[in-house]
N, C-alpha and C positions, 0 to 999 in steps of 0.2 A: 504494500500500500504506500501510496506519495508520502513525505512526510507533510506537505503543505498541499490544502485544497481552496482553490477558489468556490468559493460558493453564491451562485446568482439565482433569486428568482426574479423569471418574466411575467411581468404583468400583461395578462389579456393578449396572449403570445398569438391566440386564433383569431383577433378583431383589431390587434393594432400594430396591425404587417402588410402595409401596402409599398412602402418602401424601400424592399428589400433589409427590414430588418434582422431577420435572420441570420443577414451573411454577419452582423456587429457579434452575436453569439455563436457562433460559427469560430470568426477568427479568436475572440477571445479563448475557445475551446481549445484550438489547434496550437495557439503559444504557449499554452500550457502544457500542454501533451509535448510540445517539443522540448520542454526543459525539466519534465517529469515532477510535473507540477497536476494533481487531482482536479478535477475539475465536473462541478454538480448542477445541474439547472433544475430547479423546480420551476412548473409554471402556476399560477393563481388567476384564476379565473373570475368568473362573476360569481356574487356573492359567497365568496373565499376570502376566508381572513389569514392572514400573516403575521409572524413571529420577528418581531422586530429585530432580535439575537440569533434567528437561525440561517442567517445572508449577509454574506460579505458586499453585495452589486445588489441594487435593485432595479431593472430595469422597465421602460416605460417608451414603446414605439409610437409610431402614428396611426391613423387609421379614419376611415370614411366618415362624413360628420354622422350620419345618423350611429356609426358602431363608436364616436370617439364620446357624445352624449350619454348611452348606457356607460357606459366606462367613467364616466364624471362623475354620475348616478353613485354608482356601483364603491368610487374610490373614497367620497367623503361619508358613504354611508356603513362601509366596512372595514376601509383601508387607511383612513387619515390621521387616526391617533396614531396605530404603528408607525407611518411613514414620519410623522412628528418627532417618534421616539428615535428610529434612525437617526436624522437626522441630529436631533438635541444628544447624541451619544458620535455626534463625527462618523455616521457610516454614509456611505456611496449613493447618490440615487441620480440616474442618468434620464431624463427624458429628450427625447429626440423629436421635433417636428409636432404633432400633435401632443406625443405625452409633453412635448415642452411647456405647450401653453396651456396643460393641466395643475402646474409648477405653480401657478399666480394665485390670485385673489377667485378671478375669471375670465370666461369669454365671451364676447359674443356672437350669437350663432340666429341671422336672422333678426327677429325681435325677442330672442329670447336670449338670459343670459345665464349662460352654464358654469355650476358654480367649481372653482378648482381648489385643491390642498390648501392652498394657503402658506406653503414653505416657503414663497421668497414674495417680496414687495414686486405687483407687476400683475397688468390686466392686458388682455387681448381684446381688439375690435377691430370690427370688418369696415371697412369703407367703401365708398360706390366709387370704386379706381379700379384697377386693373390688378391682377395677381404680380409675385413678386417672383419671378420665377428665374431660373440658370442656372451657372457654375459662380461657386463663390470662394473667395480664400481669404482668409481671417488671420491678423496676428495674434498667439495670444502668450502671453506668461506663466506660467504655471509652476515655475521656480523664478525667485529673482534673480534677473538679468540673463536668464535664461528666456528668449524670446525662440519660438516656434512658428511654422505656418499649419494650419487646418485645412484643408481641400474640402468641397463636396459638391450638393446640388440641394438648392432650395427648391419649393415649388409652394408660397402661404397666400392665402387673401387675408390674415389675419394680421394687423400692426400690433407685434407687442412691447407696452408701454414698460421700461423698469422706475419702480419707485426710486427718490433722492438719495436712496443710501443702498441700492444695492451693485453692483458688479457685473457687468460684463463678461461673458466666456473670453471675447475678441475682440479686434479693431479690425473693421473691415477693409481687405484692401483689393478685391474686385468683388463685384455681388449687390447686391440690396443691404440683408441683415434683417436684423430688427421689425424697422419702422419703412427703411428704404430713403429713409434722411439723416439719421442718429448717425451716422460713422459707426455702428457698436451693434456685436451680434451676440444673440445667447445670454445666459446669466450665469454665474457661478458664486455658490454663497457658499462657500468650507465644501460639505461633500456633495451638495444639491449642485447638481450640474446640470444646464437644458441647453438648448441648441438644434437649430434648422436644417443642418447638415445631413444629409443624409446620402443614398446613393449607394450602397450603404457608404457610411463614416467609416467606420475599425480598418475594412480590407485598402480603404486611400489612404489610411494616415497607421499606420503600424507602430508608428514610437508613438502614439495617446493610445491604442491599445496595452503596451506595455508600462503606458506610468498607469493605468487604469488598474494591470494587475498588479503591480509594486505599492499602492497604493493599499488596495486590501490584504494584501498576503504579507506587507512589509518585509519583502524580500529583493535580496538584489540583485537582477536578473541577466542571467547569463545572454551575452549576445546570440544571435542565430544570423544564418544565413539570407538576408535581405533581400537579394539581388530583385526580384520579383516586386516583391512589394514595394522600396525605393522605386520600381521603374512605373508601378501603380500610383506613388503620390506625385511623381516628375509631371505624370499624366495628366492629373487630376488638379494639379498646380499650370501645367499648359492651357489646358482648358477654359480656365480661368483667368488666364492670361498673365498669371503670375510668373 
């Protein structure tokens, strides 16, 4: 048996996978297995409760508005205290795209407005503008002085607002983002992390998969053979125009 296991459960793994999320738990999978590191996924579904203490990753995709609604439903009626607890205890919790803008206060959807976790200062609404769609690439810090690029592909009709005192994932430096005017993409509060990125994210950007697992397993990860993947973020960073 490993001696060290990453442990993730996927939030509503059947209804908020339209983005190719899968391949982000896929890769996360596979860097584990290459450096014989355990690795578990539980999924939780609708009305499934969760163990704040038994996940090291919590994670949270996108998904259609009518399936991203039940899941809204479903998070602050079964799932919010745990994720609160996470979070006020320093554990991981990644929303991407939809689950991102699950992250906030709320959204809105139409004339109605869907209520979300409430983990970080920041509300989503829709405008009568045009969607916010492409390749995007993002500066961001994640260690001081330690600056990085992100690659991906947005695709939101959704502007989301961050409150006065929260944090940015990135600075955008091709893309929308955000708002599609803020310079600033995604949020990052300690381990709440959201973000637009997607396409998937993990398999274009391999070194934030690996601080992703360094991060829960507080381990210090042996290099691997990149070739592939560097030549997927070069990609993914061209595209972008970065």
């Amino acid at each position: 048996m490993p001696e060290a296991v990453l442990r993730v459960c996927a939030l509503y793994p059947d209804l908020m996978n339209i983005y190719a999320d899968r391949g982000n738990l896929l890769m996360l999978e596979r860097r584990c297995a290459w450096r014989g590191i355990g690795f578990e996924l539980t999924p939780a579904g609708l009305g499934e409760r969760i163990d704040p203490g038994a996940h090291d990753l919590f994670y949270l995709g996108g998904g259609q508005d009518r399936d991203q609604v039940l899941c809204a439903h479903d998070l602050v009626e079964t799932k919010r205290d745990a994720l609160h607890a996470v979070a006020a205890s320093g554990g991981l919790i990644l929303g991407i795209c939809g689950g991102f803008q699950l992250l906030g206060h709320a959204y809105e959807l139409g004339d109605e407005e869907i209520p979300g976790l409430g983990l970080v200062d920041m509300r989503t609404v829709r405008v009568d503008s045009h969607r916010l769609v492409g390749n995007v690439a993002i500066e961001v810090e994640l260690k001081a002085g330690d600056k990085r690029v992100l690659a991906g592909f947005e695709n939101h009709g959704g502007r989301t607002h961050l409150g006065p005192g929260e944090r940015p994932l990135g600075r955008v430096l091709r893309g929308h983002g955000n708002t599609g005017d803020s310079g600033y993409e995604g949020v990052m509060r300690d381990g709440v992390i959201g973000t637009y990125l997607h396409g998937p994210l993990l398999p274009k950007n391999a070194w934030f998969a690996d601080w992703l697992i360094a991060r829960c397993t507080g381990l210090p990860l042996a290099p691997l053979d990149d070739a592939l993947e560097s030549a997927a973020h070069a990609e993914a960073r061209r595209a972008a125009g970065v």
